[in-house]
N, C-alpha and C positions, 0 to 999 in steps of 0.2 A: 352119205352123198346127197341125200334130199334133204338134211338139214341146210350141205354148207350152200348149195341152190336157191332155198329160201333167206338162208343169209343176206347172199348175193342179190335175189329182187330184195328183199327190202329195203337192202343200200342203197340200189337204183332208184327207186321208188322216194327216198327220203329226198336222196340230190336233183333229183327232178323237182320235187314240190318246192325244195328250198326255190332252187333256178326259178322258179314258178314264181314264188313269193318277191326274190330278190328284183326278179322283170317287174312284178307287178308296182313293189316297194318305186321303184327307179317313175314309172310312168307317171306313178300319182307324186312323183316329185315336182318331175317336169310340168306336169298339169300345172301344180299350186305355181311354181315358178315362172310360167309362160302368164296362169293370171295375176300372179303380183309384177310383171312386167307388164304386163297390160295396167294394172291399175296403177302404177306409177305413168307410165305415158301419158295413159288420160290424166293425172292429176298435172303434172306437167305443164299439157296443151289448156288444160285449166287456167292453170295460174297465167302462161302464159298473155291466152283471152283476157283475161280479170284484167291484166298488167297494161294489155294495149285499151282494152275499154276504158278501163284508169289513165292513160297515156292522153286516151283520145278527147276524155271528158274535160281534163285537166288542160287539154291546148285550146276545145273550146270555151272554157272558163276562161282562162289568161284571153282568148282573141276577145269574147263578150264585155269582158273588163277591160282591152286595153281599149274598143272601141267606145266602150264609155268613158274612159281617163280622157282619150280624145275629144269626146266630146261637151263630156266636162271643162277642162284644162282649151276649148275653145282651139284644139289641132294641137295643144301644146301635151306633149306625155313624161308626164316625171314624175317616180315612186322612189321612194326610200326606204328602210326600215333602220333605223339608229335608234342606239340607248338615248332616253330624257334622262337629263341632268337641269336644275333649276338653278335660275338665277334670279337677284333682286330688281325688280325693275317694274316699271305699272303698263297696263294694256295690257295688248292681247299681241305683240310683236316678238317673234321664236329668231334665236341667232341658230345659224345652219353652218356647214364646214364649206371652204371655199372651192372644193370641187361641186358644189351643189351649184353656185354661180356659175362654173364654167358648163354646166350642162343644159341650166335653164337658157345661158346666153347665147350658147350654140344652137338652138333650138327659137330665139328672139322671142323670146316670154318676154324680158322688157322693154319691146317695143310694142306691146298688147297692155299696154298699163299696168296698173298696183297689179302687185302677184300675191296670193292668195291661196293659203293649203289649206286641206282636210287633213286632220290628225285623231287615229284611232288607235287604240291601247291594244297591242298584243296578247294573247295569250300565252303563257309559256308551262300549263301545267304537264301537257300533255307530250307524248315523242316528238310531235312537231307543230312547229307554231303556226296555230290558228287566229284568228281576230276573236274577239271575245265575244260572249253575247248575254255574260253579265250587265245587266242593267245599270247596274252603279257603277260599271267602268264606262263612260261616255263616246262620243265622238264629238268634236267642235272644230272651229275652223280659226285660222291666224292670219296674221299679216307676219312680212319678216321685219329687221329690224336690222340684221347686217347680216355679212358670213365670214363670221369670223370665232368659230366656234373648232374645237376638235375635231379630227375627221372622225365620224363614224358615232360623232354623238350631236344631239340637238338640245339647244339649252332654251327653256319654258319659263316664262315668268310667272308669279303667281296665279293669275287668272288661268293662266291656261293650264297650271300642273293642278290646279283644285277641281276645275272642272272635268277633267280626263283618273282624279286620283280622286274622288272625294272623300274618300272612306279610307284613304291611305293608297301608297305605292308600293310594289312588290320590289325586291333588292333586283338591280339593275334592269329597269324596265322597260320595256321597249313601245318605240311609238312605229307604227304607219304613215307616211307622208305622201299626200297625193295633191298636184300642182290641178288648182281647180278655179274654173270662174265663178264671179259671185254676181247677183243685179244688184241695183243699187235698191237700198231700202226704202219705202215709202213709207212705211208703217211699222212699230212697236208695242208693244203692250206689255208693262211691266210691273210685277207688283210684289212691295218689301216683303220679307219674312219677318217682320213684328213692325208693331207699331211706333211712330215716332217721327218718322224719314218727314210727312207733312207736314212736322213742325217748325223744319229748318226752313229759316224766311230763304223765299226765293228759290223754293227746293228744286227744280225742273231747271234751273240756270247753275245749278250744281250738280246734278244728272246730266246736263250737255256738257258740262267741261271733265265731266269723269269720261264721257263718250268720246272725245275729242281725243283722248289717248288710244282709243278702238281704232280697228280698220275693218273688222266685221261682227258682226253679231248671228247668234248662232239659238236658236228657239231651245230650252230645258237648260240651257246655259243661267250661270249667279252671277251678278256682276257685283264690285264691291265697290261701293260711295263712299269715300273718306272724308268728312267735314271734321274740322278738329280733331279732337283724341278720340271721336266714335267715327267705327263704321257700318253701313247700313248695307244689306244684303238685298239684292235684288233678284228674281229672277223674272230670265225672258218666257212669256206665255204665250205670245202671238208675236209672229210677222210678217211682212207684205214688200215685195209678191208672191217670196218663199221660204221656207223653213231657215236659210242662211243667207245672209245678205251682208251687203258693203255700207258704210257707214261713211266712207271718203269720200268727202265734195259732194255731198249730198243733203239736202231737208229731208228729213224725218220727222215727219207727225209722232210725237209719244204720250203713250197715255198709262200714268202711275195710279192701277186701283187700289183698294186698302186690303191687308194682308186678310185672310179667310179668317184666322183665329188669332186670339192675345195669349200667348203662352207665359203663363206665372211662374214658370220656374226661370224665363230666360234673363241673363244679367246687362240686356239693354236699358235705359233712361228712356223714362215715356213722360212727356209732360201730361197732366191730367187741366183741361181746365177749368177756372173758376166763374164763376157769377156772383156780380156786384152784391155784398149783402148774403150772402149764402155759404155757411162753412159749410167744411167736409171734415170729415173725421178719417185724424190719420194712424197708424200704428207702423212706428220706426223704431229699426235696432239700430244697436249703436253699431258704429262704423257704416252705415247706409245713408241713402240719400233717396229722399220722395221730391219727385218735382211736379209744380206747378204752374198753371200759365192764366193770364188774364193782356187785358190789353185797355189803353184807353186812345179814344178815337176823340175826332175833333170837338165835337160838342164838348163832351166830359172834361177837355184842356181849356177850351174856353171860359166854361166855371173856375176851376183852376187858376188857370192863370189872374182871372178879376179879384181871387184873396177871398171866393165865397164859400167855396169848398174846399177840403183837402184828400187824400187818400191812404187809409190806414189798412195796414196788415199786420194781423195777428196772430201769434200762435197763442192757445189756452191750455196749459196742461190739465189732462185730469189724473196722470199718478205722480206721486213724490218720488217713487224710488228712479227716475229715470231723468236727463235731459237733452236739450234739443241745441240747437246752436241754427240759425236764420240767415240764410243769406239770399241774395236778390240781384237782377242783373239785368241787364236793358237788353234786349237782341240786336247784333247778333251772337253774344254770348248767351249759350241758350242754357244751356247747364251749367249756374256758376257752383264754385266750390271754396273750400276754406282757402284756397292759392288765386281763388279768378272768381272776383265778385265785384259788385260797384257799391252794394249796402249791405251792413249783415249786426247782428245781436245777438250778443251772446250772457245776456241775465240768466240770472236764475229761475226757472218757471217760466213762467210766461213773460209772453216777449210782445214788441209794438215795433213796426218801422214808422214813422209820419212823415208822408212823401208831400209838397208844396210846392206852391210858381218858387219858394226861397230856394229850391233846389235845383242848381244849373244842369245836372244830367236828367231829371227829369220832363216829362214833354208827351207826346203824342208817338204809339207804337205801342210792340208787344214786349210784354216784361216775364222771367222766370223767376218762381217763388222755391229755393231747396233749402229742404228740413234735411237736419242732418243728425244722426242720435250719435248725441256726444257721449253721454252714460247709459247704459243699460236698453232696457226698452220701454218707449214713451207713447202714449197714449195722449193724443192732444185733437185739436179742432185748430184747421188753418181759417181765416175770413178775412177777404179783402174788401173792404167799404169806400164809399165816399160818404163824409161826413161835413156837414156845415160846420163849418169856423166860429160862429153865432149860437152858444150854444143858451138854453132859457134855464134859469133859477126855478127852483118848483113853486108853482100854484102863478106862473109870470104870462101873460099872451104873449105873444108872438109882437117884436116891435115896440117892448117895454124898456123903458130906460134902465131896468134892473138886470137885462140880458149883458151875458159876459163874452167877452171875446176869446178865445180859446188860442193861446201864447204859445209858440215853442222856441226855445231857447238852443244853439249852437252847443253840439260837447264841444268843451274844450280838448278831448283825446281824440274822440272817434269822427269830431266833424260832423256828426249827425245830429239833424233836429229832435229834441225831446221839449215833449211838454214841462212849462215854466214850473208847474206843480212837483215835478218830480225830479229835477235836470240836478238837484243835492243829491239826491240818493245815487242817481246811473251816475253822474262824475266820478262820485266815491267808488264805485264798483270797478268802473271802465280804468281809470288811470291804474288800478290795483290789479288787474287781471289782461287787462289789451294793449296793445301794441299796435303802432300805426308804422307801415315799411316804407324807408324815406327813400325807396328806389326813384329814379326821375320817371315819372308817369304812374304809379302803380298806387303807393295812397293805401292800398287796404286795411283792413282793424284785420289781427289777428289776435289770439289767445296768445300769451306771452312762453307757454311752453309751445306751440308751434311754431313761433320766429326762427329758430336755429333748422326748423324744416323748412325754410321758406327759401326759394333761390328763383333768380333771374338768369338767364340765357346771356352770355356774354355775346352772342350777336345779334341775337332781333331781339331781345330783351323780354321776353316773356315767361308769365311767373309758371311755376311750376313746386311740386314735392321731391323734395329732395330725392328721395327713394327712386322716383318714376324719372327722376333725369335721370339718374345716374344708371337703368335699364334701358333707357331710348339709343 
């Protein structure tokens, strides 16, 4: 009996503690479960906050923005964001899609003058697109040029896809466009990236007609000068009255300083120049071209011209294993070459031009001297003199009836003057190795394996290499 009692409580006693446990198990549920609802609510009203502070920030950014588009764009508000796609064309002039006219025109942006946008490179690394703030992806500013372009894409001419890409474009990249007023510019400051640009005569009257294709200028922007088959890179340093300015119907004072450094490795043409009586010493590989520059002014023509003096340039080799080939040219051909020259010689070794009043292209101006290494690599001395014509027999004064006069004789190939002394030898050589191109105007001595490279432009008739036309 007193066992099956004790039985009995301890079965009570067990289901009680469970019941005990199972209450207690259940409360600390609800506990965890009451604070992970709570902590999900506050994370919630969290994000929530985050979402409208984000909401809130973001409407005053867009107002702060659109009231400076406004007052940029002069009351005028116009953003875009389209793909750049390039096109061939010079300036700084963007074709746009012709919903962009009907938005500017609704809004009478062309009746506020030349229209004018700020274009900034997108970022697209990132979940959502940001403006960039990579350095070498730019910001600049354009003119338009029509709208007649894609919807949804903006098409950039060179200037403006180099300056916004320098380093390259990202596949299908997108620009920023914002409709902006510009003042008119009063001031420039610009200066090459190598040396050279100084030496095109009349260079600043070939910097305004490259500008003349501009409608604005933009300060860290490169402008590119195209004279002949080079072009000269510029960039803006200074400008007034502000960092971006209008170039339309306006004077602009500019001022071209000389670039900071001479970079040796770059494959621009620099003319070096010379003084009368003074070589330099040159070292040319073959297939290159060293150029040089001198000039004769009026005095120096006026000797000249009286038959008292003449003007001689030389090349002197000092290695055998190499040579040169000499050509010369009146500016404004400022680099001539084996297809664009006015004199040139091509001896063996050392070489002579003798320039005289006998010679109708010659005169008063600036002249380029280019050595060209025909074989190998040559080592020589260029020197350009004025020499008397009157030249004295040894042990003779000056004014002696023994003094000789100093003769140059006509090639019969090349048309150039050579001294009487020697005009057997250069015929013999010249008719044997040169060629004169019986193009109407053109005249030049070429080496008789170059003729077959030699072509003229069937409409403006200008000579050129075969190779380099048939690339253009």
């Amino acid at each position: 009996m007193d066992f099956e009692l004790r039985r009995a409580r301890e079965k009570l006693e067990k289901e009680q503690k469970e019941r005990k446990e199972k209450a207690r198990l259940k409360l600390e549920r609800e506990r965890k479960a009451k604070a992970e609802a709570k902590k999900q609510r506050e994370a919630i009203e969290a994000a929530q906050r985050s979402r409208r502070l984000d909401a809130l920030q973001a409407q005053l950014k867009a107002d702060e923005r659109m009231q400076e588009n406004l007052l940029a764009g002069r009351g005028i508000m116009f953003s875009r964001i389209l793909q750049a796609i390039s096109f061939h064309g010079s300036g700084d002039k963007i074709k746009l899609p012709p919903s962009c006219f009907a938005e500017l025109s609704d809004q009478g942006a062309f009746d506020k003058g030349p229209i004018y946008f700020q274009l900034s490179v997108i970022h697209q690394d990132g979940p959502s697109e940001t403006k960039t703030t990579d350095p070498k992806q730019q910001t600049t500013h354009s003119g338009v040029l029509e709208f007649t372009a894609e919807e949804s894409y903006v098409e950039l001419p060179p200037h403006i896809w180099n300056n916004l890409f320098p380093v390259g474009a990202p596949n299908a990249p997108l620009v920023e466009l914002h409709y902006v007023w510009l003042p008119k510019g009063t001031y420039a400051k610009l200066q090459p990236e190598v040396v050279g640009f100084s030496d095109i005569p009349n260079h600043k009257a070939v910097l305004e007609t490259t500008l003349r294709q501009h409608a604005t200028l933009s300060q860290g922007d490169v402008i590119t000068v195209n004279h002949g088959i080079l072009a000269y890179k510029l960039r803006v340093l200074e400008l007034k009255p502000s960092s971006s300015v209008s170039v339309l119907e306006t004077d602009i004072e500019v001022d071209v300083v000389g670039p900071d450094s001479v970079s040796e490795s770059t494959n621009q043409h620099v003319l070096k120049p010379l003084n009368f009586g003074m070589s330099e010493a040159v070292m040319v590989e073959e297939g290159n071209y060293d150029y040089y520059k001198f000039s004769i002014d009026n005095d120096t023509w006026e000797k000249i011209a009286s038959g008292d003096v003449r003007v001689e340039v030389k090349i002197d080799a000092e290695t055998s294993g190499g040579d040169t080939d000499l050509y010369m040219s009146k500016h404004p051909l400022i680099f001539p070459t084996r297809h664009q020259h006015e004199w040139s010689s091509h001896d063996v070794g050392s070489k002579v031009l003798i320039l005289s009043s006998k010679d109708k292209n010659f005169g008063v101006g600036a002249y380029s001297i280019g050595i060209y290494g025909f074989k190998g690599t040559t080592k020589c001395k260029v020197l350009v003199s004025v020499e008397n014509n009157i030249s004295l027999k040894m042990g003779q004064q000056a004014g002696s009836s023994s003094s000789v006069e100093i003769d140059t004789v006509e090639c019969r190939n090349c048309k150039h003057f050579i001294p009487s002394r020697s005009i057997a030898l250069h015929e013999a050589y010249c008719i044997r190795h040169n060629i004169v191109c019986q193009h109407a105007g053109c005249g030049i001595v070429l080496r008789i394996e170059e003729a077959q490279n030699h072509v003229h432009c069937e409409n403006c008739g200008q000579a050129s290499q075969r190779e380099k036309w048939k690339s253009i």
